[in-house]
C-alpha positions as CSV (number, residue, x, y, z in Angstrom):
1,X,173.3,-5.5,114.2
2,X,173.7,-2.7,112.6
3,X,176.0,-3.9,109.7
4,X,173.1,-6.4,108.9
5,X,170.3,-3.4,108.7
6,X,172.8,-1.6,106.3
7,X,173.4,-4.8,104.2
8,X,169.6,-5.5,103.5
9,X,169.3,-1.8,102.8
10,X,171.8,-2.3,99.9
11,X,170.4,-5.2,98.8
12,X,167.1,-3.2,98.7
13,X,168.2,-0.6,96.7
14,X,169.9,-3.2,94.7
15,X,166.9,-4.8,94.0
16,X,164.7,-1.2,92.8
17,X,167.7,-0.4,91.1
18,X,167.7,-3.7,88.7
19,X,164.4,-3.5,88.8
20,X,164.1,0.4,87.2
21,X,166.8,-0.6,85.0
22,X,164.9,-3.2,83.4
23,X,161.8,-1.0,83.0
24,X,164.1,1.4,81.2
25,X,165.8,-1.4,78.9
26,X,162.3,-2.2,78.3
27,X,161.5,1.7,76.8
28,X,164.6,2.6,75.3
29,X,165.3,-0.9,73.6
30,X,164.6,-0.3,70.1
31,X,167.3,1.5,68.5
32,X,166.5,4.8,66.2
33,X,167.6,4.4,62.4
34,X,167.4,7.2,60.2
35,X,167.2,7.0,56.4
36,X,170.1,8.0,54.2
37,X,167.7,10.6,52.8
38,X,166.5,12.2,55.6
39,X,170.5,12.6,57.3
40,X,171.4,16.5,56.4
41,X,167.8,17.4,56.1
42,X,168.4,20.6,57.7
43,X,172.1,21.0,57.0
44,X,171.9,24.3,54.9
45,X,169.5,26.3,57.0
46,X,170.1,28.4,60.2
47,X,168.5,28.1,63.7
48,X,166.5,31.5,62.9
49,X,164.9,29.9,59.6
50,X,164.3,26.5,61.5
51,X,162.7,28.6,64.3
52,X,160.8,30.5,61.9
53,X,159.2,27.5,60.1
54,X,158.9,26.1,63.4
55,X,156.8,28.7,64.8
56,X,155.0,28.6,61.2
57,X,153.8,25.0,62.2
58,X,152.6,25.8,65.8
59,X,150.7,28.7,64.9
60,X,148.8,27.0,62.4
61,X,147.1,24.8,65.3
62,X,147.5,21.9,67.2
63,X,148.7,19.2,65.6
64,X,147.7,15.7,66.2
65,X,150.5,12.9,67.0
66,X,150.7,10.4,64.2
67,X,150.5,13.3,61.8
68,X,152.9,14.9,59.1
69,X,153.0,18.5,60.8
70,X,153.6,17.0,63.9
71,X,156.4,14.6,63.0
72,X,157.4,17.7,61.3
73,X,157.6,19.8,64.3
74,X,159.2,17.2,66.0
75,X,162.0,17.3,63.3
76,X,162.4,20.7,63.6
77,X,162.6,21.1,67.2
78,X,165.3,18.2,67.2
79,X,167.5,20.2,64.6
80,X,166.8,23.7,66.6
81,X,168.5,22.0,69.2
82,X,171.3,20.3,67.6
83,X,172.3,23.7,66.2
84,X,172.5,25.3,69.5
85,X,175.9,23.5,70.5
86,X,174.2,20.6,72.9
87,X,176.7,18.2,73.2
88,X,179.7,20.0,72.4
89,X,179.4,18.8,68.6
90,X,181.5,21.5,66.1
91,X,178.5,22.9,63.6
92,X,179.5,21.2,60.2
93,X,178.4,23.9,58.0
């Protein structure tokens, strides 16, 4: 009896975990491209002056989503932490 109970506990979680999998296939499916142009953007500055410029943007207001600043702080927030040694990735500068 109870080898049966355990069985359709597994296939339960079985199910919710295909299930979640599928939503998250579903969100994460497209895959990111970057323009040749914009690869190195940030390559010659330091963390401080990418902090600096991106506590420029922030203190200049809220941004709304869709718009240059805040695509730009989005940028800049994603090259703050790529310069902080997440990953394990050497610095190529």
């Amino acid at each position: 009896m109870d080898n049966e109970r355990l069985r359709q506990y597994l296939r339960l979680v079985e199910s919710h975990l295909k299930e979640i999998s599928e939503q998250l296939d579903e969100k994460w499916g497209k895959p990111t491209t970057v323009s040749p142009e914009e690869r190195g953007k940030y390559r010659g500055k330091s963390r401080a002056e990418l902090l600096s410029a991106y506590n420029a943007l922030k203190a200049s207001g809220p941004h709304k989503r869709g718009s240059p600043e805040f695509g730009r702080m989005r940028e800049l927030a994603f090259a703050i932490r790529a310069k902080s040694g997440w990953g394990r990735v050497e610095s190529q500068e």
